[in-house]
Chimera marker file (.cmm) of the C-alpha trace (Angstrom):
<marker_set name="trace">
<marker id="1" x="19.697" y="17.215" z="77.760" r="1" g="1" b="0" radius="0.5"/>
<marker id="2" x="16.511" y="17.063" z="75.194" r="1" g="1" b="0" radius="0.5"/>
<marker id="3" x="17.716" y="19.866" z="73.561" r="1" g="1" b="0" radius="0.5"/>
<marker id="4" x="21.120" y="17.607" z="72.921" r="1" g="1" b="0" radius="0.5"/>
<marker id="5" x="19.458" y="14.382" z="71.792" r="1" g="1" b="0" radius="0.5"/>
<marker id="6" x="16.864" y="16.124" z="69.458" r="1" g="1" b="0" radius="0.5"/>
<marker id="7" x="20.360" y="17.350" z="67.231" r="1" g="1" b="0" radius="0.5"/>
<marker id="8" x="21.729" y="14.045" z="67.626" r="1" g="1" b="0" radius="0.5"/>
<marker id="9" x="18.376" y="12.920" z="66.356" r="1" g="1" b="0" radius="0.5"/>
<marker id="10" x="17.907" y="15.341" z="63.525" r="1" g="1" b="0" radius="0.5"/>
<marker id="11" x="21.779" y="15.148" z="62.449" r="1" g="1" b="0" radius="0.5"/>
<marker id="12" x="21.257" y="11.090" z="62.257" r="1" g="1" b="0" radius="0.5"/>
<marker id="13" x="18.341" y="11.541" z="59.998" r="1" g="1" b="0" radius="0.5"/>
<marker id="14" x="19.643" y="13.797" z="57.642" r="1" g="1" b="0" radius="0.5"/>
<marker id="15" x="22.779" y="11.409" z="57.389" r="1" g="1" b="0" radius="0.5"/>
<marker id="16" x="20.361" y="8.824" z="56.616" r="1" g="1" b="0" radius="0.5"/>
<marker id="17" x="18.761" y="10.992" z="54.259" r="1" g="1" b="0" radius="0.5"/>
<marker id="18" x="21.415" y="12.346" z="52.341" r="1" g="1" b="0" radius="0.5"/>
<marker id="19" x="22.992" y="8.557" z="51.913" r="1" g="1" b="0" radius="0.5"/>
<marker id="20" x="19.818" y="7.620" z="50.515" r="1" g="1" b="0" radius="0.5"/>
<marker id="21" x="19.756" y="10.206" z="47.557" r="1" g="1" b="0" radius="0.5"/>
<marker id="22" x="22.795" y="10.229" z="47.129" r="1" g="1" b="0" radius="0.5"/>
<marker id="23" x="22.742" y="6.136" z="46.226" r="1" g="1" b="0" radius="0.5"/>
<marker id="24" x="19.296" y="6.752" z="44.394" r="1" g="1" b="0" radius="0.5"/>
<marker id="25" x="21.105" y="9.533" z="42.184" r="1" g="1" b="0" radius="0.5"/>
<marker id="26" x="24.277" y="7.473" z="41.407" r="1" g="1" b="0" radius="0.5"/>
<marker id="27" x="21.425" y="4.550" z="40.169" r="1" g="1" b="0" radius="0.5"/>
<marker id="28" x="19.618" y="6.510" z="38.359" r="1" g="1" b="0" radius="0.5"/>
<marker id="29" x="22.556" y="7.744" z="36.178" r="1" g="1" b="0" radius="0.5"/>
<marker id="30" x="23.757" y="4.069" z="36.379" r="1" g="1" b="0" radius="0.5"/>
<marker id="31" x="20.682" y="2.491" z="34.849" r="1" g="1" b="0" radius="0.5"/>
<marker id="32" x="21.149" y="4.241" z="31.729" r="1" g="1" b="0" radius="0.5"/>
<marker id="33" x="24.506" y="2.576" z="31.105" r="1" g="1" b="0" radius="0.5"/>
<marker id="34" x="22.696" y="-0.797" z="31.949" r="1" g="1" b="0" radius="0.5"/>
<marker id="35" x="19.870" y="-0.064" z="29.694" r="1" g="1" b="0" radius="0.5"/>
<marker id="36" x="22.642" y="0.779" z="27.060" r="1" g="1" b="0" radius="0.5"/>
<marker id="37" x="24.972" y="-2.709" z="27.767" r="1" g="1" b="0" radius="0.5"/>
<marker id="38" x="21.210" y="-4.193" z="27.707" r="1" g="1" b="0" radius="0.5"/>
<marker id="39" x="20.745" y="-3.388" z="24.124" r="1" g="1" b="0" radius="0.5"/>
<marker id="40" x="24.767" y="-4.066" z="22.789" r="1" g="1" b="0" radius="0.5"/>
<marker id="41" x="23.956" y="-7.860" z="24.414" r="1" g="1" b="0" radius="0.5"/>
<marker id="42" x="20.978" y="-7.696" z="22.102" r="1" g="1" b="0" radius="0.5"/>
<marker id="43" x="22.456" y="-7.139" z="18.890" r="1" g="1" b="0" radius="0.5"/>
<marker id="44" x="23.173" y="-10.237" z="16.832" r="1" g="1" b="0" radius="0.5"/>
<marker id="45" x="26.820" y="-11.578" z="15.627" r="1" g="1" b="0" radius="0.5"/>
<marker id="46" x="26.965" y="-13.788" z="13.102" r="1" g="1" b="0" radius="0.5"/>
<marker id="47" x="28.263" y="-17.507" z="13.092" r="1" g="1" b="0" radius="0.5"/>
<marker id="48" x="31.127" y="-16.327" z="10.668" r="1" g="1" b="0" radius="0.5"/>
<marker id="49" x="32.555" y="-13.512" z="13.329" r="1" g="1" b="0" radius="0.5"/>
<marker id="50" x="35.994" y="-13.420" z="14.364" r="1" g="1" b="0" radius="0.5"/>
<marker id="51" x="37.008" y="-14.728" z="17.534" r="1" g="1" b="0" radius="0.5"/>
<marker id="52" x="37.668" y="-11.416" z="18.883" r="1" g="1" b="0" radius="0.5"/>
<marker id="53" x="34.116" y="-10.353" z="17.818" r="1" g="1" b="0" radius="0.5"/>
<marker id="54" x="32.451" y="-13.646" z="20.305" r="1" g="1" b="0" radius="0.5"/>
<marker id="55" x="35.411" y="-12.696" z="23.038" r="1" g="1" b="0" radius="0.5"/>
<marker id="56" x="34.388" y="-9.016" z="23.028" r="1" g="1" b="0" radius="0.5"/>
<marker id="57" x="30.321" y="-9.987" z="23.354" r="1" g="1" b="0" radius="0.5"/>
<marker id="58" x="31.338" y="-12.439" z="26.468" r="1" g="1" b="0" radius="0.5"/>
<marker id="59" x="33.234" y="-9.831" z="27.869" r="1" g="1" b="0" radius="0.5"/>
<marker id="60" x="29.794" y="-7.195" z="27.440" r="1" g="1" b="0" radius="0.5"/>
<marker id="61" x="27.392" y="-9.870" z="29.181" r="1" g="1" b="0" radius="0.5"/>
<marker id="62" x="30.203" y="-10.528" z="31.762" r="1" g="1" b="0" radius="0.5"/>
<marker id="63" x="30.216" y="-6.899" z="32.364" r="1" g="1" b="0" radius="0.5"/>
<marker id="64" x="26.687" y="-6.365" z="32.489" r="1" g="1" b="0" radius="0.5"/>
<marker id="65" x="26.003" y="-9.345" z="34.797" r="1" g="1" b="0" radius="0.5"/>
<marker id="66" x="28.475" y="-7.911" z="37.364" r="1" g="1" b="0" radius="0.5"/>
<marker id="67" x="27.214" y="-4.466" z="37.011" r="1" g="1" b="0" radius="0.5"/>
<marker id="68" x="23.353" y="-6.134" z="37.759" r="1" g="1" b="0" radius="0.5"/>
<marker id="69" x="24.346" y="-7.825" z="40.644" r="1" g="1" b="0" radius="0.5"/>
<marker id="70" x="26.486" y="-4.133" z="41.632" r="1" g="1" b="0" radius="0.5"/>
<marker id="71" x="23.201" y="-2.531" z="41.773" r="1" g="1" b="0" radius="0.5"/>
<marker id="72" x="20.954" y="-5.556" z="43.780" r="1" g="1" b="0" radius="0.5"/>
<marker id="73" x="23.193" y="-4.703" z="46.299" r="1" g="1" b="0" radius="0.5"/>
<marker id="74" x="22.248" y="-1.795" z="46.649" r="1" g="1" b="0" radius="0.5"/>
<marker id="75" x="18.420" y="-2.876" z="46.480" r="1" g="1" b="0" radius="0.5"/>
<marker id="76" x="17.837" y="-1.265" z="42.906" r="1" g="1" b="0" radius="0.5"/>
<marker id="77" x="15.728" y="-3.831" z="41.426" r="1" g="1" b="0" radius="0.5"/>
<marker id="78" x="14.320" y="-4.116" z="37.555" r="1" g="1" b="0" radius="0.5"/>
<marker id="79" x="10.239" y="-2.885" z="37.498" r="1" g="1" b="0" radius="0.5"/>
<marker id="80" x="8.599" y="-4.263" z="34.437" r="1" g="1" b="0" radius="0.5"/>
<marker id="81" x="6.427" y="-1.645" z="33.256" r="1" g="1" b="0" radius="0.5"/>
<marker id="82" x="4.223" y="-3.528" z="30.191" r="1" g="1" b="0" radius="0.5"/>
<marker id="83" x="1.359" y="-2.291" z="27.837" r="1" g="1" b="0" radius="0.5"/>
<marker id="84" x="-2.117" y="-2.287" z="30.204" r="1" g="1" b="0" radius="0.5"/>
<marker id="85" x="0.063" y="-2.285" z="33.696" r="1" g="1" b="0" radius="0.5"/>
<marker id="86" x="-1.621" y="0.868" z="35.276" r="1" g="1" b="0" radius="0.5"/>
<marker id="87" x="0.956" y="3.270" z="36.095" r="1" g="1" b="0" radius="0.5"/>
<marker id="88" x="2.460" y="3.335" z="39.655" r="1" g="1" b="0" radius="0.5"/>
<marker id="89" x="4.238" y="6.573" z="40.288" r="1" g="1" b="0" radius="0.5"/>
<marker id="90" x="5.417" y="4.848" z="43.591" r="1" g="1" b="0" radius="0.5"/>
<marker id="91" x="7.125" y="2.458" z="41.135" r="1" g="1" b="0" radius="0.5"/>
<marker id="92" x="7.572" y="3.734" z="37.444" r="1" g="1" b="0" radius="0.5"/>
<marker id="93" x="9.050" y="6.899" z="36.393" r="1" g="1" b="0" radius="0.5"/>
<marker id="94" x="7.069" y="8.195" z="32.875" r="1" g="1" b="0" radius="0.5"/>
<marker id="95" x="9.547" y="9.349" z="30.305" r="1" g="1" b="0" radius="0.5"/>
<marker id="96" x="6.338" y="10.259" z="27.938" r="1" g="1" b="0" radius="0.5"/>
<marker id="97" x="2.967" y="10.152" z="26.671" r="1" g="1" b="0" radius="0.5"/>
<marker id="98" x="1.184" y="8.934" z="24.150" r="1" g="1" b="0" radius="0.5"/>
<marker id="99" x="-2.283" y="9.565" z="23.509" r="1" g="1" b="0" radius="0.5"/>
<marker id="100" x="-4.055" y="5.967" z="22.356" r="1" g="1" b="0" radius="0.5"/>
<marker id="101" x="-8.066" y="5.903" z="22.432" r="1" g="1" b="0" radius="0.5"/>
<marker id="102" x="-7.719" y="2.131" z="22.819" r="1" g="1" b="0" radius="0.5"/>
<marker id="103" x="-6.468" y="2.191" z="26.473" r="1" g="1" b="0" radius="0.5"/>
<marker id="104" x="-8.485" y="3.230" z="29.394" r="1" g="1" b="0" radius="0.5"/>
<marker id="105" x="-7.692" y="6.520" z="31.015" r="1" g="1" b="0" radius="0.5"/>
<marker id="106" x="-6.818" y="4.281" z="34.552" r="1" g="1" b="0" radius="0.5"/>
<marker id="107" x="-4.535" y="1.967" z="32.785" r="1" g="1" b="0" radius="0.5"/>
<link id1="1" id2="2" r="1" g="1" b="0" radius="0.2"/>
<link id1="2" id2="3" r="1" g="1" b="0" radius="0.2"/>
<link id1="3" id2="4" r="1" g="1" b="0" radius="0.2"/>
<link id1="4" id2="5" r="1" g="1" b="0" radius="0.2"/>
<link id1="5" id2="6" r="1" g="1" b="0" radius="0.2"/>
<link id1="6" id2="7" r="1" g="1" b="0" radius="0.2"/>
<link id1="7" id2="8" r="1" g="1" b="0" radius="0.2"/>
<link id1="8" id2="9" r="1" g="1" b="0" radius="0.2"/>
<link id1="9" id2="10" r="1" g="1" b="0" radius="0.2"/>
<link id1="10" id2="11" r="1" g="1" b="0" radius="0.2"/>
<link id1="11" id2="12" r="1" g="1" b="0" radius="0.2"/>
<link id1="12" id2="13" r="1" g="1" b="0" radius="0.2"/>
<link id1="13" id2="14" r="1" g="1" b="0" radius="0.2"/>
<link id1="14" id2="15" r="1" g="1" b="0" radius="0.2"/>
<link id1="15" id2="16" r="1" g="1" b="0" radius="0.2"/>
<link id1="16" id2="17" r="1" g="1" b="0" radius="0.2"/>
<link id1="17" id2="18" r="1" g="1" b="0" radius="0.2"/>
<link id1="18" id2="19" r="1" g="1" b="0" radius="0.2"/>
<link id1="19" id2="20" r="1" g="1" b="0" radius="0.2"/>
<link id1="20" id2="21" r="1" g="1" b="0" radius="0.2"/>
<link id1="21" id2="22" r="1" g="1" b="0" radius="0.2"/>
<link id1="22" id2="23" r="1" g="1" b="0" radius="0.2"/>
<link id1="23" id2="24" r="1" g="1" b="0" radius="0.2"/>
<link id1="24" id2="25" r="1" g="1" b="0" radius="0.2"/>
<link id1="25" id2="26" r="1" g="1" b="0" radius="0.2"/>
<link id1="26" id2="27" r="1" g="1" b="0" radius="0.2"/>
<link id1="27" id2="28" r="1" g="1" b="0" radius="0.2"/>
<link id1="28" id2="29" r="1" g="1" b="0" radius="0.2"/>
<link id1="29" id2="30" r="1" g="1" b="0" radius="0.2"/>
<link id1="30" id2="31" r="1" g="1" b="0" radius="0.2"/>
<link id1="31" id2="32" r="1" g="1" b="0" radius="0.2"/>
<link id1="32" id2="33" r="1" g="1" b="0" radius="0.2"/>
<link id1="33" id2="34" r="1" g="1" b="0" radius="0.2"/>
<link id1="34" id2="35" r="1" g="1" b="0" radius="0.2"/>
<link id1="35" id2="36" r="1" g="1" b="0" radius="0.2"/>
<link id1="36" id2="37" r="1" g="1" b="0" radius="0.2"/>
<link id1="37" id2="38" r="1" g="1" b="0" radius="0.2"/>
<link id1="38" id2="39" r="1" g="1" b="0" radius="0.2"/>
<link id1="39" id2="40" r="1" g="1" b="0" radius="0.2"/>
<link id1="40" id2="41" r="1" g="1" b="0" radius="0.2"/>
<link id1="41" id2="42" r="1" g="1" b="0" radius="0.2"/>
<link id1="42" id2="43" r="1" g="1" b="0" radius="0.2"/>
<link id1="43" id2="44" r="1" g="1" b="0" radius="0.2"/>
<link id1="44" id2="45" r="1" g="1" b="0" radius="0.2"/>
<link id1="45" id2="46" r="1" g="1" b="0" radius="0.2"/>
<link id1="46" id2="47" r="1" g="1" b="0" radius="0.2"/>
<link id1="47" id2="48" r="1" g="1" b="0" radius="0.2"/>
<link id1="48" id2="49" r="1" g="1" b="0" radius="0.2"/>
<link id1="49" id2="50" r="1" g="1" b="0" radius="0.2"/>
<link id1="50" id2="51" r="1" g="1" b="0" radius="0.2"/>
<link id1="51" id2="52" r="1" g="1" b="0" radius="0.2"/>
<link id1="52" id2="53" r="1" g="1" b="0" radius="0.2"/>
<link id1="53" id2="54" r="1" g="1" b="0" radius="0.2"/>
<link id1="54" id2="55" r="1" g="1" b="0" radius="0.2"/>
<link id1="55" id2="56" r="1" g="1" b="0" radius="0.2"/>
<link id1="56" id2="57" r="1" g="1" b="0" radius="0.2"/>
<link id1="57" id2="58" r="1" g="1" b="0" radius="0.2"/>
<link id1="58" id2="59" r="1" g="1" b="0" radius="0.2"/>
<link id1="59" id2="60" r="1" g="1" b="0" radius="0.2"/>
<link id1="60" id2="61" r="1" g="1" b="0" radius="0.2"/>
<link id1="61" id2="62" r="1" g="1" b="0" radius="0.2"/>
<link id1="62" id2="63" r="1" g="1" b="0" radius="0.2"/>
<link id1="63" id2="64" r="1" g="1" b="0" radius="0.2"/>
<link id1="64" id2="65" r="1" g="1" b="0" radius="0.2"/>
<link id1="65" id2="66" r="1" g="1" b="0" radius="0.2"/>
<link id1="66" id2="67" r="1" g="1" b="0" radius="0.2"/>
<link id1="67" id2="68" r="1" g="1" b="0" radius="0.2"/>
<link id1="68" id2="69" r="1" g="1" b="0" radius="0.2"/>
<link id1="69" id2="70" r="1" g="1" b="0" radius="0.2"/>
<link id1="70" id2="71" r="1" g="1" b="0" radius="0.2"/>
<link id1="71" id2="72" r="1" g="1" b="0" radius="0.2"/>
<link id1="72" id2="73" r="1" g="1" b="0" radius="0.2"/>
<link id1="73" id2="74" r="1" g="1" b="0" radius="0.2"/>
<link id1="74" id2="75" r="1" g="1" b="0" radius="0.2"/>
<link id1="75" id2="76" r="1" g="1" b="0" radius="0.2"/>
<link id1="76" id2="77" r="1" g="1" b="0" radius="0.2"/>
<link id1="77" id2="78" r="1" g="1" b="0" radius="0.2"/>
<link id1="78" id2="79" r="1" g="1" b="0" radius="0.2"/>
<link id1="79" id2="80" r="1" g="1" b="0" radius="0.2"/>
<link id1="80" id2="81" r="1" g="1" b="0" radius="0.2"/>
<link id1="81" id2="82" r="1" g="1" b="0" radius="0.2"/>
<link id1="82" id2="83" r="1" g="1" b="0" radius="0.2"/>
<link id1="83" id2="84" r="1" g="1" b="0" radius="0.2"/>
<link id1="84" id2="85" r="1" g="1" b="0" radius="0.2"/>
<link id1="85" id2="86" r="1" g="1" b="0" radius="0.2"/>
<link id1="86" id2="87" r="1" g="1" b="0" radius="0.2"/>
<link id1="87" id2="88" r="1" g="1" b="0" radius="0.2"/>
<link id1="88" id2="89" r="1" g="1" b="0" radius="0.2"/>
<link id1="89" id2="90" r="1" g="1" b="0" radius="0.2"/>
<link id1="90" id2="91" r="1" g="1" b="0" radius="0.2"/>
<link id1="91" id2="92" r="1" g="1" b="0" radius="0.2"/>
<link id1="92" id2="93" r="1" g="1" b="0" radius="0.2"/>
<link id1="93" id2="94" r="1" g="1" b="0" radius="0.2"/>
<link id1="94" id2="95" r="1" g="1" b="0" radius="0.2"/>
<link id1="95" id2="96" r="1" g="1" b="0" radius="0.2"/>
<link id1="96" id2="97" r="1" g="1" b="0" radius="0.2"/>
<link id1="97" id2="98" r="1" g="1" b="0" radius="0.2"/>
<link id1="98" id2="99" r="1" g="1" b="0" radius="0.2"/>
<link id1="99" id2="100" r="1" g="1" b="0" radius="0.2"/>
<link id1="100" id2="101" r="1" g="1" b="0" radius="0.2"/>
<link id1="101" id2="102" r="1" g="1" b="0" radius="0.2"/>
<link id1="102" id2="103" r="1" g="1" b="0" radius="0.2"/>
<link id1="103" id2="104" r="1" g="1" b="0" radius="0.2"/>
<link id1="104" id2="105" r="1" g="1" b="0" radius="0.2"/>
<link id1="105" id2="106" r="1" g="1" b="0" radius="0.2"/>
<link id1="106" id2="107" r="1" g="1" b="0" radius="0.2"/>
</marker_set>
């Protein structure tokens, strides 16, 4: 009977488990396609566009809002990483480094 409910156990934790990375690989692919909608919201359009041109850029922040509020639901939330923020690795992924004698080593 131990034996029994030590598999049932185990096999509930590694459903748990594989859920979990499976939903934290999926976001991390999906972030890059937010960061990317992030930055076409960004870019300026003239007064003097065409109608199409202002429909099209309402239709990108439509589709980014619904794609933020996608990904809350999931509890993948935005981490501000900003100069002189000392580095979490709990929190922030590094994507580089950059050697700058003007910032302390802890920092």
């Amino acid at each position: 009977r131990a034996e029994v409910e030590n598999v049932q156990r185990r096999s509930q934790n590694e459903i748990v488990s594989a859920r979990k990375y499976a939903i934290e690989g999926f976001a991390r692919e999906l972030l890059t396609v937010l960061d990317s909608l992030d930055q076409a919201t960004k870019v300026e359009i003239a007064e003097s566009s065409s109608d199409a041109m202002v429909k099209m850029r309402e239709g990108l922040e439509l589709t980014l809002k619904q794609l933020d509020k996608v990904v809350e639901r999931f509890g993948v939330t935005v981490v501000e990483a900003d100069t002189g923020v000392k580095f979490d690795p709990d929190s922030h992924q590094a994507i580089s480094m950059v050697s700058d004698t003007e910032v302390t080593p802890e920092i």
